[in-house]
PDB file of N, CA, C and O in Angstrom:
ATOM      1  N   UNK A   1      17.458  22.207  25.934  1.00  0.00           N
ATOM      2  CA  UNK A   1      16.904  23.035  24.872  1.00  0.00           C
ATOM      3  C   UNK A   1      15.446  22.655  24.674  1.00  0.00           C
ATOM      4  O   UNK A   1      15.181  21.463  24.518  1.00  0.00           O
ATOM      5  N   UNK A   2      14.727  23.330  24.669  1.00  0.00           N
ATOM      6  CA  UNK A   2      12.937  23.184  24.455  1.00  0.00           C
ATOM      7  C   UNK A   2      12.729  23.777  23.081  1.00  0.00           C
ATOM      8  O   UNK A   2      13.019  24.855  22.561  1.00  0.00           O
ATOM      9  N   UNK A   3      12.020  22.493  22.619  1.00  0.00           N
ATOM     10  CA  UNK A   3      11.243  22.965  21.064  1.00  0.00           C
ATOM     11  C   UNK A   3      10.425  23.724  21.565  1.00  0.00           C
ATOM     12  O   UNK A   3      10.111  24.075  22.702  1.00  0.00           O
ATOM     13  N   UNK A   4      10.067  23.966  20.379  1.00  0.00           N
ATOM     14  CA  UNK A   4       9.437  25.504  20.047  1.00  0.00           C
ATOM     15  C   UNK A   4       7.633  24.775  19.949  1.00  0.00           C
ATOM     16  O   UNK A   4       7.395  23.759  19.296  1.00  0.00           O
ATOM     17  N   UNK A   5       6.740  25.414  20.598  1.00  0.00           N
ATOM     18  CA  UNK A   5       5.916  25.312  20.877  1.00  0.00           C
ATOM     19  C   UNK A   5       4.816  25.684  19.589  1.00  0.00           C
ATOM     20  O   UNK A   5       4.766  26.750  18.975  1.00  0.00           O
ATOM     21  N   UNK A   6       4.083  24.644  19.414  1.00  0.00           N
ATOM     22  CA  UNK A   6       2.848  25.041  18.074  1.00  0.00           C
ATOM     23  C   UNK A   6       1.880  26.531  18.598  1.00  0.00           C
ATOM     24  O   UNK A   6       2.099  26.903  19.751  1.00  0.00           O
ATOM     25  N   UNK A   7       1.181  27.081  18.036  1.00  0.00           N
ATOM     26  CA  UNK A   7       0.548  28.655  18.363  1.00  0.00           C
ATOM     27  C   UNK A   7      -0.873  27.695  18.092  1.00  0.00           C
ATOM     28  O   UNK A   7      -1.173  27.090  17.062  1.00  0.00           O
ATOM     29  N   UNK A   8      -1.686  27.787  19.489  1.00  0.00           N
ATOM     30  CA  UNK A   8      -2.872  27.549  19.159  1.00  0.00           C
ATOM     31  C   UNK A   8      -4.012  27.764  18.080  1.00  0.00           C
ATOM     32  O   UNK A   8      -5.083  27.181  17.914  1.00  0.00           O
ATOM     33  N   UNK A   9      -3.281  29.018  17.271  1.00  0.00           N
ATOM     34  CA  UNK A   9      -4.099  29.347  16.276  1.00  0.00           C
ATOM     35  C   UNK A   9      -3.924  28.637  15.203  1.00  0.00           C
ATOM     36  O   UNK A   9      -4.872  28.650  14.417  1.00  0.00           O
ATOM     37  N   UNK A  10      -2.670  27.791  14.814  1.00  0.00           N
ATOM     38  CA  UNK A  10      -2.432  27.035  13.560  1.00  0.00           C
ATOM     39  C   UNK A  10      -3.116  25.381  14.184  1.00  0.00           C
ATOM     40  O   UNK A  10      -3.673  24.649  13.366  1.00  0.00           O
ATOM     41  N   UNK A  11      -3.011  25.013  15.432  1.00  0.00           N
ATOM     42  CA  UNK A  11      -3.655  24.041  15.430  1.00  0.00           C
ATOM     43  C   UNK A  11      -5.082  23.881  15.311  1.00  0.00           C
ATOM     44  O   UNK A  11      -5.624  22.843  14.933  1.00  0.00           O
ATOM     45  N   UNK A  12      -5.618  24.843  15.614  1.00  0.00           N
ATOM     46  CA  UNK A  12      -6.699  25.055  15.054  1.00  0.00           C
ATOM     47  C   UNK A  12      -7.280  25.194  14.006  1.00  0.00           C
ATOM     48  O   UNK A  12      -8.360  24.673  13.725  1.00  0.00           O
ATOM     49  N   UNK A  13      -6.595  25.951  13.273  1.00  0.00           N
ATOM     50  CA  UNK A  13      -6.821  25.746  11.705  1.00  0.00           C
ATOM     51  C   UNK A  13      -6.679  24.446  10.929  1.00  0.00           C
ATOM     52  O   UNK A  13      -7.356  24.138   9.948  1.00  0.00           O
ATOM     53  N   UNK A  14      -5.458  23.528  11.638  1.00  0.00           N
ATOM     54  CA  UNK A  14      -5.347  22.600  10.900  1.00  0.00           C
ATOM     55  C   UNK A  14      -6.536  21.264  11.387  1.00  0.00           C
ATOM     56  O   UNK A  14      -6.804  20.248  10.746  1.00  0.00           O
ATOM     57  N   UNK A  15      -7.061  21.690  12.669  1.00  0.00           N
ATOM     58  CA  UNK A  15      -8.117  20.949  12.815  1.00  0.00           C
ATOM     59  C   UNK A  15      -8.912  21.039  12.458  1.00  0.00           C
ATOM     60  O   UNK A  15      -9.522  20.005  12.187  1.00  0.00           O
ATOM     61  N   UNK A  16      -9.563  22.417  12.163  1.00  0.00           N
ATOM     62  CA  UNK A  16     -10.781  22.854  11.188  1.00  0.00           C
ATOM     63  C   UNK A  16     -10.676  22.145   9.865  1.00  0.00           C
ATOM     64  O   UNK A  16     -11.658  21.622   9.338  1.00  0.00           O
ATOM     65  N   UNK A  17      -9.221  22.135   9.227  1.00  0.00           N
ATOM     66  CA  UNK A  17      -9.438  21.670   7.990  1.00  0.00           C
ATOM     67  C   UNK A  17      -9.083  20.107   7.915  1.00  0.00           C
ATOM     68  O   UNK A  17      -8.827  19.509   6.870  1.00  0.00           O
ATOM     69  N   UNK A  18      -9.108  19.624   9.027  1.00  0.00           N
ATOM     70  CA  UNK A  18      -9.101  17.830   8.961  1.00  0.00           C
ATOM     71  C   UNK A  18     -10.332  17.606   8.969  1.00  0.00           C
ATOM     72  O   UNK A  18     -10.563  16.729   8.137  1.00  0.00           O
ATOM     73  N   UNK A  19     -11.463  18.021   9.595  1.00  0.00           N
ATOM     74  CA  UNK A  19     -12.557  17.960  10.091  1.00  0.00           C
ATOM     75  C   UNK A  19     -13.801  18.232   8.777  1.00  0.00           C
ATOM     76  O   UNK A  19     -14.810  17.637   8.400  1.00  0.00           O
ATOM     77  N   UNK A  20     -13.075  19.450   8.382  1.00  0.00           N
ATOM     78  CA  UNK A  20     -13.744  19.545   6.685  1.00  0.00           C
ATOM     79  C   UNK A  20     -13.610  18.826   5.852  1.00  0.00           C
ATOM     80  O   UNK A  20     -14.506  18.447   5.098  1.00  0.00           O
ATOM     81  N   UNK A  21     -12.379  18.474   5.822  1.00  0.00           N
ATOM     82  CA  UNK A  21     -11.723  16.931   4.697  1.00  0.00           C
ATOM     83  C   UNK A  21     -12.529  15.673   5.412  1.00  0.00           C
ATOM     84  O   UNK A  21     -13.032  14.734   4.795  1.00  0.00           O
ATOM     85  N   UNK A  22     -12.538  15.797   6.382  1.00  0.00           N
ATOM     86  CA  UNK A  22     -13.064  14.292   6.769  1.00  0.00           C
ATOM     87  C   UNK A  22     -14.708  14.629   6.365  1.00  0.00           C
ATOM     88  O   UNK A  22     -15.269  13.745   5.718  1.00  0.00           O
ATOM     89  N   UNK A  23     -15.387  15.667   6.657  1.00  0.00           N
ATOM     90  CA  UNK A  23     -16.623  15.280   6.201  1.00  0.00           C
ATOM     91  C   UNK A  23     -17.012  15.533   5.065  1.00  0.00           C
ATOM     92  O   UNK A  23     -18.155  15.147   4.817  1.00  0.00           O
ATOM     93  N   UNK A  24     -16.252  16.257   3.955  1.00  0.00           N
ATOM     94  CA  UNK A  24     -15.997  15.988   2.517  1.00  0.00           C
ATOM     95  C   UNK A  24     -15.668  14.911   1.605  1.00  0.00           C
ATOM     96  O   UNK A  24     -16.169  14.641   0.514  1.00  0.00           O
ATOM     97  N   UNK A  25     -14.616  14.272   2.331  1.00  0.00           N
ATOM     98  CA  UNK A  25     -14.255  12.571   1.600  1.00  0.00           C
ATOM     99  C   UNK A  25     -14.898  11.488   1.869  1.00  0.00           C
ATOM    100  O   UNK A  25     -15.156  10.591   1.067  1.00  0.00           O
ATOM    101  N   UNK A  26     -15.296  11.549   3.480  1.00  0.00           N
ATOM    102  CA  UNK A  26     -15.975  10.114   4.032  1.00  0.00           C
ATOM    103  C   UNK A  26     -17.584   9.752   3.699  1.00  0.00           C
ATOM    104  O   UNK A  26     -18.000   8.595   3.754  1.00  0.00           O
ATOM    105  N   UNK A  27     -18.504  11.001   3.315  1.00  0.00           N
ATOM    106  CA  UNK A  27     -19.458  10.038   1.948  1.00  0.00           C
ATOM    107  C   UNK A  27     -18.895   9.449   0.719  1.00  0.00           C
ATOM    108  O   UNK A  27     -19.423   8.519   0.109  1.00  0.00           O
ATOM    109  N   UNK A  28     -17.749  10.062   0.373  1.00  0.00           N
ATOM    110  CA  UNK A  28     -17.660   9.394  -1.299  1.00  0.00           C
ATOM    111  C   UNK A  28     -17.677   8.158  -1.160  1.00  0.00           C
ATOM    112  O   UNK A  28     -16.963   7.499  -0.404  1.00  0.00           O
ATOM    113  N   UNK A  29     -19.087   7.504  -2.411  1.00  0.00           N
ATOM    114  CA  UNK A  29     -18.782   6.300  -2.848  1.00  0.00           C
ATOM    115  C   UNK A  29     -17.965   4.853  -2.833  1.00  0.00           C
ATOM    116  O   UNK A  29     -18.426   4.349  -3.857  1.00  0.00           O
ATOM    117  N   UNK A  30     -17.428   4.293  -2.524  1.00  0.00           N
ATOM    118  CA  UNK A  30     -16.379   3.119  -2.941  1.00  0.00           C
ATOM    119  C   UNK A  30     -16.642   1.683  -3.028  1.00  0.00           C
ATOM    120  O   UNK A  30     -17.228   0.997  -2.191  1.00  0.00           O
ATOM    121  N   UNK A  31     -16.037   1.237  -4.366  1.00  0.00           N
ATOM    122  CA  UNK A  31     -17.523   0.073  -4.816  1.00  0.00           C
ATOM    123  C   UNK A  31     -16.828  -1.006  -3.587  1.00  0.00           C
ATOM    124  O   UNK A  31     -15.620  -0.984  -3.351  1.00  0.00           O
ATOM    125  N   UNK A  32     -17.649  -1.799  -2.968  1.00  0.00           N
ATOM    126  CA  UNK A  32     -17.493  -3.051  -2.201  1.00  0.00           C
ATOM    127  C   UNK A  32     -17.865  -2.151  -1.205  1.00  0.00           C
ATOM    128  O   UNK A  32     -19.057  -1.902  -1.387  1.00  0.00           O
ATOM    129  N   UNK A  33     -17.515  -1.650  -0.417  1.00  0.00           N
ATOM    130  CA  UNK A  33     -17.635  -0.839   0.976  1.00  0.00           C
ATOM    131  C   UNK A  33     -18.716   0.120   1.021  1.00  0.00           C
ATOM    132  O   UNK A  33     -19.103   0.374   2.161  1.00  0.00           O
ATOM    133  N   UNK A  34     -19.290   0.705   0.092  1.00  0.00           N
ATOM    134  CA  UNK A  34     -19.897   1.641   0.393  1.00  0.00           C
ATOM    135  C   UNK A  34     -19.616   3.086   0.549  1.00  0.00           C
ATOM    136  O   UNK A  34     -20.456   3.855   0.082  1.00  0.00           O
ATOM    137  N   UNK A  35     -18.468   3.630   1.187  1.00  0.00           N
ATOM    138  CA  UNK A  35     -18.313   4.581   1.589  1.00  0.00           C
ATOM    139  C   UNK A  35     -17.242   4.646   1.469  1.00  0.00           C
ATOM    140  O   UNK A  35     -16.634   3.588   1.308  1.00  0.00           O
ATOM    141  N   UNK A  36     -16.551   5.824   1.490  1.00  0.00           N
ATOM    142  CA  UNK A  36     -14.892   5.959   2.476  1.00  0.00           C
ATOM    143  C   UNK A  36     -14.917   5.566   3.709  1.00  0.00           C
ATOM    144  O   UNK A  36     -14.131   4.709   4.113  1.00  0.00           O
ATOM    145  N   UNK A  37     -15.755   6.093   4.422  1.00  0.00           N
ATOM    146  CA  UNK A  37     -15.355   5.851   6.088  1.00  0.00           C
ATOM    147  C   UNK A  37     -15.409   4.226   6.116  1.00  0.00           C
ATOM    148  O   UNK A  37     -14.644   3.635   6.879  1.00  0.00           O
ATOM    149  N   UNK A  38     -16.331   3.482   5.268  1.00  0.00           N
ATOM    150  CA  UNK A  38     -16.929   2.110   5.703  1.00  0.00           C
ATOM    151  C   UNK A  38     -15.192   1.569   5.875  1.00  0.00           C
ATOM    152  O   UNK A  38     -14.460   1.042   6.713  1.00  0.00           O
ATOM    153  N   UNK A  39     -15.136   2.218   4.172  1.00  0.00           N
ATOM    154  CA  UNK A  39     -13.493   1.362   3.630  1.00  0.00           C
ATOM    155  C   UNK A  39     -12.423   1.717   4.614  1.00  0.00           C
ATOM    156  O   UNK A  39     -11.747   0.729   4.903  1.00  0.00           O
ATOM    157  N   UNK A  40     -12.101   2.689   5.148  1.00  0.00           N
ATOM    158  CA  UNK A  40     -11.220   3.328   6.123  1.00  0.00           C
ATOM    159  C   UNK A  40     -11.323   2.565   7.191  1.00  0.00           C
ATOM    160  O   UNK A  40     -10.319   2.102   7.732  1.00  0.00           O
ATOM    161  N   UNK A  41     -12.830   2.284   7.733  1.00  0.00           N
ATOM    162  CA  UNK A  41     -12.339   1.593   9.112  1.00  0.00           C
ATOM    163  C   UNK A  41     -12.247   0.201   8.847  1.00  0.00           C
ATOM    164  O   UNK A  41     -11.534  -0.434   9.623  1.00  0.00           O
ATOM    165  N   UNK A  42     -12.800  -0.412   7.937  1.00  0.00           N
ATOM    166  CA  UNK A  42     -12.602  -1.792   7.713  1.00  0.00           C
ATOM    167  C   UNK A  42     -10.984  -2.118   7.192  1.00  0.00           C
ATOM    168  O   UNK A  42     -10.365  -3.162   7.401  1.00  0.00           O
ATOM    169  N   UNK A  43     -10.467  -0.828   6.406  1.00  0.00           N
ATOM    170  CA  UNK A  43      -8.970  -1.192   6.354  1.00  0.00           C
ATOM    171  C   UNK A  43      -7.927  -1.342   7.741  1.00  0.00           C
ATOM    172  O   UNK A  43      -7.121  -2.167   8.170  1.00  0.00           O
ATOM    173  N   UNK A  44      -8.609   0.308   8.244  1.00  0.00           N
ATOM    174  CA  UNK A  44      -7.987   0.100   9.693  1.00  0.00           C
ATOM    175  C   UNK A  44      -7.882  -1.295  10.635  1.00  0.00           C
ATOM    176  O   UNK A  44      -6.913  -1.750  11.243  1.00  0.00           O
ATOM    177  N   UNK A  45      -8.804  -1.627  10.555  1.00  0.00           N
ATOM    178  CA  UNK A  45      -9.249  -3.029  11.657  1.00  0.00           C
ATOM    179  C   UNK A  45      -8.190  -4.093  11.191  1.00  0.00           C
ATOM    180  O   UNK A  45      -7.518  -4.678  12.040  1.00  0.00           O
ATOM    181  N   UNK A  46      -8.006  -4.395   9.616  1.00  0.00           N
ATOM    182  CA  UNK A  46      -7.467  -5.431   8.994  1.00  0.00           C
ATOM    183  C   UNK A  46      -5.808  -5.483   9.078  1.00  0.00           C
ATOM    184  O   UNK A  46      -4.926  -6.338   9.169  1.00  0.00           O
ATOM    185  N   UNK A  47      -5.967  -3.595   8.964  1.00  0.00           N
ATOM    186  CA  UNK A  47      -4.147  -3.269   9.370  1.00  0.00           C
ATOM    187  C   UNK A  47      -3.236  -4.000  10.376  1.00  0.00           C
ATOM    188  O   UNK A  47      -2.049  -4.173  10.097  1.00  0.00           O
ATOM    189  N   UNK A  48      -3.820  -4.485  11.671  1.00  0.00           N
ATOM    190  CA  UNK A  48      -3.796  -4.880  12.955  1.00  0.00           C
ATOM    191  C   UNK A  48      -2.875  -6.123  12.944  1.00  0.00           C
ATOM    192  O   UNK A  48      -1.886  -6.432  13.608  1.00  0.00           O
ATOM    193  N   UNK A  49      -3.847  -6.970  11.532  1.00  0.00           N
ATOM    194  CA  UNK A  49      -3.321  -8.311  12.101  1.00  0.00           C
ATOM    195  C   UNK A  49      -1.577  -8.351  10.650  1.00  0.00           C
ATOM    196  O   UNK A  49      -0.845  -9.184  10.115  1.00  0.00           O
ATOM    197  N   UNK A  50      -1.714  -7.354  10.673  1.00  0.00           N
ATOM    198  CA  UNK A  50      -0.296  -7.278   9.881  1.00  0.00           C
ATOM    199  C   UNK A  50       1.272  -7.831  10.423  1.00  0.00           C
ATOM    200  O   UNK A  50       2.161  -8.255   9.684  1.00  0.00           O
ATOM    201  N   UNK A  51       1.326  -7.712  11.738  1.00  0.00           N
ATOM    202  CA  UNK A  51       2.436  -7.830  12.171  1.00  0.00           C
ATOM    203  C   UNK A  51       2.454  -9.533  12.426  1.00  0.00           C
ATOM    204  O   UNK A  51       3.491 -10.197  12.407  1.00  0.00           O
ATOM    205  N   UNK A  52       1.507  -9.919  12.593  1.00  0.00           N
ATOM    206  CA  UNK A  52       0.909 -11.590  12.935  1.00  0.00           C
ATOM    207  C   UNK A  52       1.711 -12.421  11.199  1.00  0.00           C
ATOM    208  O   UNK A  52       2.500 -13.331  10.942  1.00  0.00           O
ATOM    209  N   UNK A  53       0.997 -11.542  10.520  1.00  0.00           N
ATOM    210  CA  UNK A  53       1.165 -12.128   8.870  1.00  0.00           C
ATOM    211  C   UNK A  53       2.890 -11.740   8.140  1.00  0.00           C
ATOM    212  O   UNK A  53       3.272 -12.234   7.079  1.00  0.00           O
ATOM    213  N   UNK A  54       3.492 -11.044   8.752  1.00  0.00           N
ATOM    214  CA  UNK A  54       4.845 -10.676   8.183  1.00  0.00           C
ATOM    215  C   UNK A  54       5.674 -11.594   7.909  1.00  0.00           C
ATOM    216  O   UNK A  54       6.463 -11.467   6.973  1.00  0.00           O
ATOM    217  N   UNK A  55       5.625 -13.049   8.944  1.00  0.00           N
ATOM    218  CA  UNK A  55       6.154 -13.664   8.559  1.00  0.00           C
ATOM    219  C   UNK A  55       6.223 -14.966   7.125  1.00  0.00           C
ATOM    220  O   UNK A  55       6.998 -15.871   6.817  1.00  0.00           O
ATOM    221  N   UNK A  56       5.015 -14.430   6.596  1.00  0.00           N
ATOM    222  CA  UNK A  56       4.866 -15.188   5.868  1.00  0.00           C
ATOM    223  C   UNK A  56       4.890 -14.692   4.507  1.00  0.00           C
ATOM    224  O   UNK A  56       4.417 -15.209   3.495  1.00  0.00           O
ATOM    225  N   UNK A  57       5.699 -13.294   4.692  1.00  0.00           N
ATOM    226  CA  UNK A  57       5.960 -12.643   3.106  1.00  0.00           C
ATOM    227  C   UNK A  57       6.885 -13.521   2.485  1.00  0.00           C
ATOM    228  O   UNK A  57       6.577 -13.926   1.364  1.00  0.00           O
ATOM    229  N   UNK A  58       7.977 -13.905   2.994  1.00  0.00           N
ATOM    230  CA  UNK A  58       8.804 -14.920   2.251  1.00  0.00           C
ATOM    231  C   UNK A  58       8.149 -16.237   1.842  1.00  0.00           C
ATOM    232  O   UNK A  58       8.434 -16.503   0.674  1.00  0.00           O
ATOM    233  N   UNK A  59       7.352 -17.163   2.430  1.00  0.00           N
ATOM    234  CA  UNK A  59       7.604 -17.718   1.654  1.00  0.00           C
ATOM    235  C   UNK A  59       6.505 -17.656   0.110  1.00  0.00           C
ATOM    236  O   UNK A  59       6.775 -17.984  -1.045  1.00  0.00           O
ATOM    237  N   UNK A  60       5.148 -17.061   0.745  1.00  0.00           N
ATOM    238  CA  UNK A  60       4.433 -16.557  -0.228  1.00  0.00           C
ATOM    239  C   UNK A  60       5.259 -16.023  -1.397  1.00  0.00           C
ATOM    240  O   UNK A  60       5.095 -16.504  -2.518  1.00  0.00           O
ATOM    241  N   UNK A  61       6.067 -15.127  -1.193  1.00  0.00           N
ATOM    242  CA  UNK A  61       7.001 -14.111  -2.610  1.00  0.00           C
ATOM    243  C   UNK A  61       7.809 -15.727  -3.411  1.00  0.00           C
ATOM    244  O   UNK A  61       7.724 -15.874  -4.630  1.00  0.00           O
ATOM    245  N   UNK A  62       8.477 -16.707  -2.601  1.00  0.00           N
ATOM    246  CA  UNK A  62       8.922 -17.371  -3.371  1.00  0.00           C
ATOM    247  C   UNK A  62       7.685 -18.228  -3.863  1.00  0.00           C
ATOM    248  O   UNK A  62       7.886 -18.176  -5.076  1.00  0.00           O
ATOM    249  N   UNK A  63       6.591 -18.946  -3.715  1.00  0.00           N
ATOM    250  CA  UNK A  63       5.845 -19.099  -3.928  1.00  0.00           C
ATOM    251  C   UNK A  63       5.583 -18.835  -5.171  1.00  0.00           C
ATOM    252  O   UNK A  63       5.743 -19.547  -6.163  1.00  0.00           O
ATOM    253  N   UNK A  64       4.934 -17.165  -5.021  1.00  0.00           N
ATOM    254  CA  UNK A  64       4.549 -16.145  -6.349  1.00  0.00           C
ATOM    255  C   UNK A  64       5.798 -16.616  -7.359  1.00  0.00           C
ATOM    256  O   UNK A  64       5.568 -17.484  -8.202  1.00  0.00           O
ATOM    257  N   UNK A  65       7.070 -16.044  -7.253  1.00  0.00           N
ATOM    258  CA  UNK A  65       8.093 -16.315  -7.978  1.00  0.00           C
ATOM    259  C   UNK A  65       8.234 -17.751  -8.812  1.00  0.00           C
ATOM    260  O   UNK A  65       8.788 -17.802  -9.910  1.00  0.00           O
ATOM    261  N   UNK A  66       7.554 -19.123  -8.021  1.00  0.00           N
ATOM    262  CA  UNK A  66       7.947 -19.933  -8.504  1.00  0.00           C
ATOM    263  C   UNK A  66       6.475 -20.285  -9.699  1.00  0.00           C
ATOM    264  O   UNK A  66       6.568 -20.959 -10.725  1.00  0.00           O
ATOM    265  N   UNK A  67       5.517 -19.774  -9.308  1.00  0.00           N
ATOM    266  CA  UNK A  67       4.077 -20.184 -10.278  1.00  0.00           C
ATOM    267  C   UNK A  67       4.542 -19.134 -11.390  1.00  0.00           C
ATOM    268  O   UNK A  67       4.854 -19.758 -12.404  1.00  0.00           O
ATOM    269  N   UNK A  68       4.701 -17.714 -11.556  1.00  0.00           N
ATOM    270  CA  UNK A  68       5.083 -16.700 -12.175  1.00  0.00           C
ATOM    271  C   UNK A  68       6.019 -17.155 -13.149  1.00  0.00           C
ATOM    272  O   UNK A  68       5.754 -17.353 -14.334  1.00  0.00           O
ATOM    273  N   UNK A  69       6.993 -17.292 -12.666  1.00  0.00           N
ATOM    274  CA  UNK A  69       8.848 -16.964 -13.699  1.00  0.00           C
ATOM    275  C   UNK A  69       8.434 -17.966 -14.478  1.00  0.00           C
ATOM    276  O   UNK A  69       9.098 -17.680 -15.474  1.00  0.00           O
ATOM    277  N   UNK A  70       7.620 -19.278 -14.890  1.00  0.00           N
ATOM    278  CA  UNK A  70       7.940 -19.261 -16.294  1.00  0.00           C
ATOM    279  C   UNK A  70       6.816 -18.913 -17.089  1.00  0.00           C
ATOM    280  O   UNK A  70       6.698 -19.067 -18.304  1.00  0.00           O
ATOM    281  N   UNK A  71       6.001 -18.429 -16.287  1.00  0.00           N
ATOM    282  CA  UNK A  71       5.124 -17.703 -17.646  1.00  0.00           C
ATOM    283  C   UNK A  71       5.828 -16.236 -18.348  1.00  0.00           C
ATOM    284  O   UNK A  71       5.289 -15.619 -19.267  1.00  0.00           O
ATOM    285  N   UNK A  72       7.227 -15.813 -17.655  1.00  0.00           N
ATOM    286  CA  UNK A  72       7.448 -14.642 -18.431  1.00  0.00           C
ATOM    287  C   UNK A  72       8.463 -15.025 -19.383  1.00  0.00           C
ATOM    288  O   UNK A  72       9.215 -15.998 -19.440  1.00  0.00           O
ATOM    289  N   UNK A  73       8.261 -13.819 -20.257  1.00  0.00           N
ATOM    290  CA  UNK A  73       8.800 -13.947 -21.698  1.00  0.00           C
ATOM    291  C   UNK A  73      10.174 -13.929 -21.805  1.00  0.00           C
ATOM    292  O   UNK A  73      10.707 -12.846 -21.563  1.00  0.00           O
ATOM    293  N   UNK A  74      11.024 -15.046 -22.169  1.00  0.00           N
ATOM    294  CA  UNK A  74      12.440 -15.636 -22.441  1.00  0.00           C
ATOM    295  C   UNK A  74      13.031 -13.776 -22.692  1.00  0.00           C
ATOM    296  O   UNK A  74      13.721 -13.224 -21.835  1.00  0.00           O
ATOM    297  N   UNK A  75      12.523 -12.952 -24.201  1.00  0.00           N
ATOM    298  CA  UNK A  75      12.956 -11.630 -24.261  1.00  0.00           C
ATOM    299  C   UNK A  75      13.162 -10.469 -23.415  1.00  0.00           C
ATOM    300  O   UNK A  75      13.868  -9.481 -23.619  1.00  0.00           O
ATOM    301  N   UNK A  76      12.302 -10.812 -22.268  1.00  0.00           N
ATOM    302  CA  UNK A  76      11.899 -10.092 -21.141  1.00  0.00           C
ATOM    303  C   UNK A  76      13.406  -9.947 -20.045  1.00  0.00           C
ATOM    304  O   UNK A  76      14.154  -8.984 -19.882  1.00  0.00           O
ATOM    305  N   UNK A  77      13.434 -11.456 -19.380  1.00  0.00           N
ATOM    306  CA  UNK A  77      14.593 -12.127 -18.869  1.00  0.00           C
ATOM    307  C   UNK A  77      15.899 -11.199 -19.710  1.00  0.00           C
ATOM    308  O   UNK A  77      16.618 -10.394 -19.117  1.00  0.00           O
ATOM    309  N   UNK A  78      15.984 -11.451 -20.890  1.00  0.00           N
ATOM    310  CA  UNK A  78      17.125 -11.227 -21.661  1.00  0.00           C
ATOM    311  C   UNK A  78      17.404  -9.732 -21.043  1.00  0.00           C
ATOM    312  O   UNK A  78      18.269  -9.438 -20.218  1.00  0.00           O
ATOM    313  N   UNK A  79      16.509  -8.929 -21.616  1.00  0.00           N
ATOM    314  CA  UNK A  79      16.624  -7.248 -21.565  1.00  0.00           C
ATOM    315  C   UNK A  79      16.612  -6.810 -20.472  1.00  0.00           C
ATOM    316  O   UNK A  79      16.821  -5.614 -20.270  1.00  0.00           O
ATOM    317  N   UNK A  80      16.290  -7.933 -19.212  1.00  0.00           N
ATOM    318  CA  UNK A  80      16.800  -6.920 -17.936  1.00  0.00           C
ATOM    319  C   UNK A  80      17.707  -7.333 -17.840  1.00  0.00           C
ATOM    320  O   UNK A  80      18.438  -6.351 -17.971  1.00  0.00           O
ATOM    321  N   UNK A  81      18.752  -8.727 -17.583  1.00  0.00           N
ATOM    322  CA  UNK A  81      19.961  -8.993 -17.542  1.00  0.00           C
ATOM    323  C   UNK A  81      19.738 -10.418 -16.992  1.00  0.00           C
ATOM    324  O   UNK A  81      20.773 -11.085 -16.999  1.00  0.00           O
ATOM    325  N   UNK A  82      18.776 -10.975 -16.575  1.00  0.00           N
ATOM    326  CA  UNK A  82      18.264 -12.198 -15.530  1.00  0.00           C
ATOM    327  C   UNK A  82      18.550 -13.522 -16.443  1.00  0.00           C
ATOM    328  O   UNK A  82      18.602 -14.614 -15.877  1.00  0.00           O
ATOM    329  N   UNK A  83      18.742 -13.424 -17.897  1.00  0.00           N
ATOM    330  CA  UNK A  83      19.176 -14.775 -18.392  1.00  0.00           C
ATOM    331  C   UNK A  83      19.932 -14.137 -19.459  1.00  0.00           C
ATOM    332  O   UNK A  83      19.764 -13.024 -19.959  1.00  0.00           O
ATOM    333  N   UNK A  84      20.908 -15.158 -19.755  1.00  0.00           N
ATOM    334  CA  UNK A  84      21.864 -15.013 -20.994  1.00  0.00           C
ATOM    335  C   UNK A  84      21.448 -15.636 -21.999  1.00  0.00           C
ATOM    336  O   UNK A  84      20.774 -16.625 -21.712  1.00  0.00           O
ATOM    337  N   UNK A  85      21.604 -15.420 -23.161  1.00  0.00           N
ATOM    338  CA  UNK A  85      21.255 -15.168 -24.510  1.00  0.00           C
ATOM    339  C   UNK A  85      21.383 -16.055 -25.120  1.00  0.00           C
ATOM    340  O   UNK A  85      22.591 -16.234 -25.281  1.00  0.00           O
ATOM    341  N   UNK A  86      20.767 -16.845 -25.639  1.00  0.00           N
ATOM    342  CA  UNK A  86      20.873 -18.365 -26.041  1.00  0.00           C
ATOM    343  C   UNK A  86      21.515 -18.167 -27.769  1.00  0.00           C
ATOM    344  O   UNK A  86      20.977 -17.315 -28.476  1.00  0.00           O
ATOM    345  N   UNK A  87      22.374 -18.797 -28.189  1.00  0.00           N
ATOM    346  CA  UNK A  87      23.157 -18.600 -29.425  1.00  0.00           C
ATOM    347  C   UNK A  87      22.137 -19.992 -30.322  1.00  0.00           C
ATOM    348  O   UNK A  87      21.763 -21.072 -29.864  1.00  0.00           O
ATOM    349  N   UNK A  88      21.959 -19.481 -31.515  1.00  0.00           N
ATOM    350  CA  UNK A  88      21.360 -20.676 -32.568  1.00  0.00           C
ATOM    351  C   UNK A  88      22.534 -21.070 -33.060  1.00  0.00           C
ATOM    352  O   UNK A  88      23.473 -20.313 -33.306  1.00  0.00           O
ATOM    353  N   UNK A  89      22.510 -22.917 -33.306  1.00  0.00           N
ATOM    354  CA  UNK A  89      23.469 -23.472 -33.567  1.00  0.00           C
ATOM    355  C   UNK A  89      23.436 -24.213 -34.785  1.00  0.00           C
ATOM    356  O   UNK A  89      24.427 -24.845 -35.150  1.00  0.00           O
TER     357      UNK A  89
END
């Protein structure tokens, strides 16, 4: 079975209007970078070394978790369900 083939005329259109968007968005402004495009390709480039760094979401998150959890509020804990309810005696 063969998919159904795009009509040169819609790819075209939709390239016309990537091409307009791209040179419509990529002056805007963006503070640190300069630009969109600057920020776009400097994000792009950084994207890369993502798969290198994955392994180190765990222990960073427990990390975060362990500097974090006791600065939050005992009431907080309570109302999502994460600690039980201390009785005055």
């Amino acid at each position: 079975r063969r998919l159904p083939q795009k009509t040169v005329g819609s790819c075209a259109i939709s390239k016309m209007i990537q091409t307009i968007l791209a040179r419509t968005i990529h002056p805007l402004p963006v503070p640190l970078f300069g630009s969109v495009k600057t920020a776009s390709v400097f994000l792009c480039a950084k994207s890369k070394a993502v798969p290198r760094m994955i392994g180190w979401s765990v222990p960073l998150s427990v990390g975060a978790l362990w500097f974090v959890w006791p600065a939050v509020d005992d009431g907080w804990k309570q109302s999502m369900g994460l600690k039980k309810e201390v009785k005055a005696v």
